[in-house]
C-alpha positions as CSV (number, residue, x, y, z in Angstrom):
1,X,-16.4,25.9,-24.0
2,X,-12.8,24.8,-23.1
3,X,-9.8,24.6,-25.3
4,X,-6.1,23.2,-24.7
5,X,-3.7,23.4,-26.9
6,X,-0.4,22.6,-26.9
7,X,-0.4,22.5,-23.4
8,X,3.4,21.4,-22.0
9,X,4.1,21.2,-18.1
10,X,6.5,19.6,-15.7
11,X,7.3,19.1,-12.0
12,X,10.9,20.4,-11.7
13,X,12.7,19.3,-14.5
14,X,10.6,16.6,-15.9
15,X,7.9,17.4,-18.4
16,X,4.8,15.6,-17.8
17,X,2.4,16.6,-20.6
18,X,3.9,17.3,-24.2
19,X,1.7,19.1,-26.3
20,X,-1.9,17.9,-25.3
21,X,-4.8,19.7,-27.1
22,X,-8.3,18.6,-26.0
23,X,-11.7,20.4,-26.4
24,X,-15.0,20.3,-24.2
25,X,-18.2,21.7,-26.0
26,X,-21.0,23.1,-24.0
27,X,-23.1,20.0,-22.6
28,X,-20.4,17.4,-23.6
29,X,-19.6,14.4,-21.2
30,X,-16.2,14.3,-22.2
31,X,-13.1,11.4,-20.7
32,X,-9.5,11.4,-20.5
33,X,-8.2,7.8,-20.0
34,X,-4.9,6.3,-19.9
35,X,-2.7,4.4,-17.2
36,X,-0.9,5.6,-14.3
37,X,1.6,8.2,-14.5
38,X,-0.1,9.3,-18.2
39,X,-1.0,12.8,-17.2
40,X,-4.4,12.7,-16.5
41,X,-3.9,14.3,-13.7
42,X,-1.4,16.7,-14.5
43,X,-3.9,18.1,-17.5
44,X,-6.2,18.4,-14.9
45,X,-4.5,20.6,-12.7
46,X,-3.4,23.2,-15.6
47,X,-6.5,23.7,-16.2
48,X,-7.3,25.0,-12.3
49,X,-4.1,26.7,-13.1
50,X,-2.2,24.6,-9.8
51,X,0.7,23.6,-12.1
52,X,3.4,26.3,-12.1
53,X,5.3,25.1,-14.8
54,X,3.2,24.9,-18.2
55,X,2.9,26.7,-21.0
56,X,0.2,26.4,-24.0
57,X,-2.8,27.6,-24.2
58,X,-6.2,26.8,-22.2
59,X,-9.4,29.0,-22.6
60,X,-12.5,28.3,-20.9
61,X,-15.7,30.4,-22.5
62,X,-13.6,33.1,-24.5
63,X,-11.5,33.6,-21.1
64,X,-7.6,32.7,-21.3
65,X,-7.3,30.5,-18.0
66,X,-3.2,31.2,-18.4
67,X,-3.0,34.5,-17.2
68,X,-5.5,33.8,-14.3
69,X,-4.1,32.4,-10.8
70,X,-5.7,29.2,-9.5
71,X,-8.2,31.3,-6.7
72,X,-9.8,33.0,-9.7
73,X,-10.8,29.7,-11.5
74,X,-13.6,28.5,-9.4
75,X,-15.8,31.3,-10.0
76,X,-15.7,31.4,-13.6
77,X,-17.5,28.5,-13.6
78,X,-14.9,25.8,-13.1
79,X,-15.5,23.0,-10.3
80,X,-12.6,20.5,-9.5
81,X,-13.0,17.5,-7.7
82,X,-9.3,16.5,-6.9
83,X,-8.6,12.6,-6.5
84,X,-8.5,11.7,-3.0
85,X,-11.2,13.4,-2.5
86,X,-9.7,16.4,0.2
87,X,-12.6,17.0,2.1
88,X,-12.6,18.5,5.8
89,X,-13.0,15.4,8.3
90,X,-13.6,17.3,11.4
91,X,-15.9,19.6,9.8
92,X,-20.0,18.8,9.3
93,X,-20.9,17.3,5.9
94,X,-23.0,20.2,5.7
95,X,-20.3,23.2,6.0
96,X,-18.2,20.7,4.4
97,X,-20.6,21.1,1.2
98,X,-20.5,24.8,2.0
99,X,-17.1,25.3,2.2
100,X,-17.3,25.0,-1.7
101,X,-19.3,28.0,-2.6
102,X,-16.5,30.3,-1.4
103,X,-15.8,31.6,-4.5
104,X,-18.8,33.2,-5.1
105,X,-18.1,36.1,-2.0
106,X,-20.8,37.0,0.7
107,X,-24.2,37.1,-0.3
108,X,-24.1,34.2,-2.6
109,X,-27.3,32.3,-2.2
110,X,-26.2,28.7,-1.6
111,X,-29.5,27.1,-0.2
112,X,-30.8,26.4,-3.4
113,X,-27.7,24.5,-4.6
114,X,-27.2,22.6,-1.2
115,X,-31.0,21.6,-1.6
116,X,-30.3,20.3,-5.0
117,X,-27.2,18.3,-3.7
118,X,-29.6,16.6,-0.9
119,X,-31.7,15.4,-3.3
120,X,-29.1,14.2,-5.3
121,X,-27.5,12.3,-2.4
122,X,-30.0,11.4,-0.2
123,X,-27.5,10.2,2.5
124,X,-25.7,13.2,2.9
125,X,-29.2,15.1,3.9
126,X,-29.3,12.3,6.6
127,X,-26.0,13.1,7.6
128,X,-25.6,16.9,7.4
129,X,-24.7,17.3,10.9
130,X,-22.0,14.3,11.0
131,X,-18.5,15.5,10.8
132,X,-17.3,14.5,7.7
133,X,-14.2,12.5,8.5
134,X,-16.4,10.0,10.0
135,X,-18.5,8.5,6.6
136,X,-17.8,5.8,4.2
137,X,-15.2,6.9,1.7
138,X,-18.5,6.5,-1.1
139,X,-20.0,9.3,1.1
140,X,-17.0,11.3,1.8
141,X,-16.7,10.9,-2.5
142,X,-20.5,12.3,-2.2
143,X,-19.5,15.3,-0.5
144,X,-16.2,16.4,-2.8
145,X,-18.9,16.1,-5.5
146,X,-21.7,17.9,-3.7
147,X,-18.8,20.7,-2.3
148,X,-18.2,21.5,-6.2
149,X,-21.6,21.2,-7.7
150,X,-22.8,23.9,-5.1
151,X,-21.2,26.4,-7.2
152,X,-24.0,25.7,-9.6
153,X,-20.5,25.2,-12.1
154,X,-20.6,25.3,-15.8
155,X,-18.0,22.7,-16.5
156,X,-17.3,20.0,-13.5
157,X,-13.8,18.0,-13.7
158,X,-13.3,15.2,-11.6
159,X,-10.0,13.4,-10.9
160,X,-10.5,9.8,-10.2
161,X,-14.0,9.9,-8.3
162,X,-14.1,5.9,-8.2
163,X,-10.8,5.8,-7.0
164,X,-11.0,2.9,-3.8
165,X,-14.6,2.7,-4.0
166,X,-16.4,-1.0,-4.1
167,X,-18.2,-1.7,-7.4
168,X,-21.9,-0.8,-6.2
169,X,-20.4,2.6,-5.3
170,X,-18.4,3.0,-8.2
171,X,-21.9,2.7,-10.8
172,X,-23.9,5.0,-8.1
173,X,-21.5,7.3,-8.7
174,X,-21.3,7.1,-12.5
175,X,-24.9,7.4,-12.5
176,X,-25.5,10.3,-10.7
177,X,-22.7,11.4,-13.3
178,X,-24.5,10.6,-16.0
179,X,-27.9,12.4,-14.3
180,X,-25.8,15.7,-13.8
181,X,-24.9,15.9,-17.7
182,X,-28.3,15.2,-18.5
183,X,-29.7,18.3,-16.6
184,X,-27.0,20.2,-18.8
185,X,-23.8,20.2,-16.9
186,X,-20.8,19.6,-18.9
187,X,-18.6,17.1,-17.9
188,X,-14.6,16.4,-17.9
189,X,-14.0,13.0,-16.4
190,X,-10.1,11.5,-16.0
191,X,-10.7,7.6,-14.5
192,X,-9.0,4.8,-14.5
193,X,-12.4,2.3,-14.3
194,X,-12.1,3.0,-18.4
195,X,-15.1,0.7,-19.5
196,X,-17.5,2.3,-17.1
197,X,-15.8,5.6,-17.9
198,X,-16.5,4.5,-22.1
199,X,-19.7,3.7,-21.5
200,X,-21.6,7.1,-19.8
201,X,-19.0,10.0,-21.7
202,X,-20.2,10.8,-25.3
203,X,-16.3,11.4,-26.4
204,X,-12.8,10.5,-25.0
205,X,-8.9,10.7,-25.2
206,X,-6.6,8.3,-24.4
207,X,-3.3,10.0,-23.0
208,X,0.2,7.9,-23.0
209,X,2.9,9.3,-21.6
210,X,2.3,12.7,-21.6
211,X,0.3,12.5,-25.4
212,X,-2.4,12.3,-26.5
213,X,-2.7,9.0,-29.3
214,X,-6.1,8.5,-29.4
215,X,-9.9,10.4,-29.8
216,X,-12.8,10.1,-30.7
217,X,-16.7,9.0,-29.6
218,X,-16.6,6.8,-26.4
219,X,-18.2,3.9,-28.6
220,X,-15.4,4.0,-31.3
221,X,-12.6,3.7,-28.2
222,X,-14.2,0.9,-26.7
223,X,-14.3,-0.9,-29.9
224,X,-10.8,-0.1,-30.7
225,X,-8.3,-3.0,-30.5
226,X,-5.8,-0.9,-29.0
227,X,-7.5,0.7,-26.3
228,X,-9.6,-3.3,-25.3
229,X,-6.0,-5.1,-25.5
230,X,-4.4,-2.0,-23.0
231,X,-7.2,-1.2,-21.1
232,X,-9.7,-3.4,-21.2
233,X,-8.2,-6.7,-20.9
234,X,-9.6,-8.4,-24.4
């Protein structure tokens, strides 16, 4: 489904990512970890195709994603959820969730989708009419989610989604994760929370400085020495 290789880019003069190649398969729960300043972000944001300088290659279903500009991305299928989450505060949580079928053009039915995203998150159907800016950062995490699954995307990326969460919000959200991938999503997850992250994705990389050392299922990496004694803490 999506393929990167060789994939090199910088901000200014300093390269960030030097030759990473990783693949996602159609349905696969798939996780880049590493520490901060690895490129985990970086790779993410080639892919949407916001990183002027890179070169490589990245494909997503057959199409080259390198010759595409960022605005095209979304509707082939591609949903982003940036870290930080970036949502609209002064807007409603429910033209907030809206806001993210865009791509599709006029015409696009979205009620089906937004129903789908209310029963995922209960909270936010409570809340449809509450400008955004003024929920919990576990519910303004809710609606980045829900504002990229209603694209009904084929491959959802998320950068970070437990970043500044508390712990009970942080394994919500990794199940609802894992309940999205089992209805057939497939799913590319950069975190930092790397034994939660381990133990819901079926495959991972780790990424150090910019390369990519390690791969492989998400069982064998948590049992790896390596990755316990760097990122585990055993």
């Amino acid at each position: 489904m999506l393929t990167v290789k060789n994939l090199h880019a910088a901000y200014d003069r300093s390269e960030v990512l030097h030759g990473v190649s990783i693949d996602v398969a159609e349905g696969e729960f798939v996780c880049v970890i590493g520490a901060n300043t690895a490129g985990k972000s970086t790779l993410l944001r080639c892919i949407s195709r916001l990183i002027a300088k890179a070169s490589g290659e990245i494909s997503f279903q057959g199409q080259d994603l390198m010759a595409l500009p960022a605005h095209r991305i979304p509707a082939l299928g591609i949903a982003h959820v940036p870290e930080g989450r970036h949502i609209f505060p002064a807007m409603s949580v429910e033209d907030n969730l809206l806001s993210g079928g865009y791509a599709l053009g006029r015409g696009a039915n979205l009620q089906e989708p937004l129903e789908r995203i209310y029963s995922l998150f209960p909270r936010l159907a409570q809340r449809r009419t509450q400008f955004a800016g003024t929920l919990s950062g576990g519910e303004q995490q809710m609606v980045a989610l829900g504002r990229a699954l209603i694209l009904s995307p084929k491959l959802l990326i998320l950068d970070e989604p437990s970043h500044g969460l508390a712990p009970i919000v942080v394994d919500e959200l990794h199940r609802k994760l894992v309940e999205i991938h089992r209805e057939g999503m497939s799913i590319l997850l950069v975190e930092q929370n790397v034994a939660l992250t381990l133990s819901v994705a079926q495959r991972g990389y780790v990424l150090q400085s910019g390369r990519i050392v390690l791969e492989g299922p998400a069982a064998q990496l948590a049992s790896d020495d390596k990755v316990r004694e760097a990122y585990l803490g055993i």
